[in-house]
N, C-alpha and C positions, 0 to 999 in steps of 0.2 A: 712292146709288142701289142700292148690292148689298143694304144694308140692308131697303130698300125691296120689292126684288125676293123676298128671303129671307122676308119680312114676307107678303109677297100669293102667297108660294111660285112664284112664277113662274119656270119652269123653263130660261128662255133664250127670243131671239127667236124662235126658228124653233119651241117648244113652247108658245108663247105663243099666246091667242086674243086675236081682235083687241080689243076687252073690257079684258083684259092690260093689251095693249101701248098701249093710247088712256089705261088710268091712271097709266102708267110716264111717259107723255109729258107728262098735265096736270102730274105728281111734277115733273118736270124743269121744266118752265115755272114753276110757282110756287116753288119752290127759290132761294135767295137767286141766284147767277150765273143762271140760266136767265131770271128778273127781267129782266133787262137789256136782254135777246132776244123777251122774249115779245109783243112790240109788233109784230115781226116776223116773227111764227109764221105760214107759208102764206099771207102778203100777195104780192098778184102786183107785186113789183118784184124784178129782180138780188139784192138786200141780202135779201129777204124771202126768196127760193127760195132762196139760199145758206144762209142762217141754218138757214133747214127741212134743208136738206139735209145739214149739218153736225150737227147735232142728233140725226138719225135716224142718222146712222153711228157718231154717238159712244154713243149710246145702242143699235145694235146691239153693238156693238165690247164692250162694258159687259156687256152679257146676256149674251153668249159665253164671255168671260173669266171671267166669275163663274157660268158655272151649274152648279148641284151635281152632284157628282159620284157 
């Protein structure tokens, strides 16, 4: 992912435009692990909105730590 970020120069979540942050997200869904989940992505059930919502914190969590300095 930082790779990724570094790559499309994306400056962290909060610098990001939503643009950004909607290719950071298809990155992670198609990503071997995100695979797994992506069946689950914004389905309206418990498991589906968990998923979503896991995903977007680990992927903010991600932009922050790694944005350049």
């Amino acid at each position: 992912m930082k790779c990724k970020m570094e790559q499309d120069r994306i400056p962290g979540w909060k610098g990001s435009t939503a643009a950004q942050w909607a290719v950071i997200q298809a990155y992670a869904l198609a990503s071997l692990p995100g695979r797994v989940g992506a069946a689950l992505w914004q389905t309206d059930t418990a498991q589906g909105e968990r998923f979503t919502e896991c995903l977007e914190f680990l992927l903010k969590d991600m932009a922050e730590k790694h944005k350049p300095t």
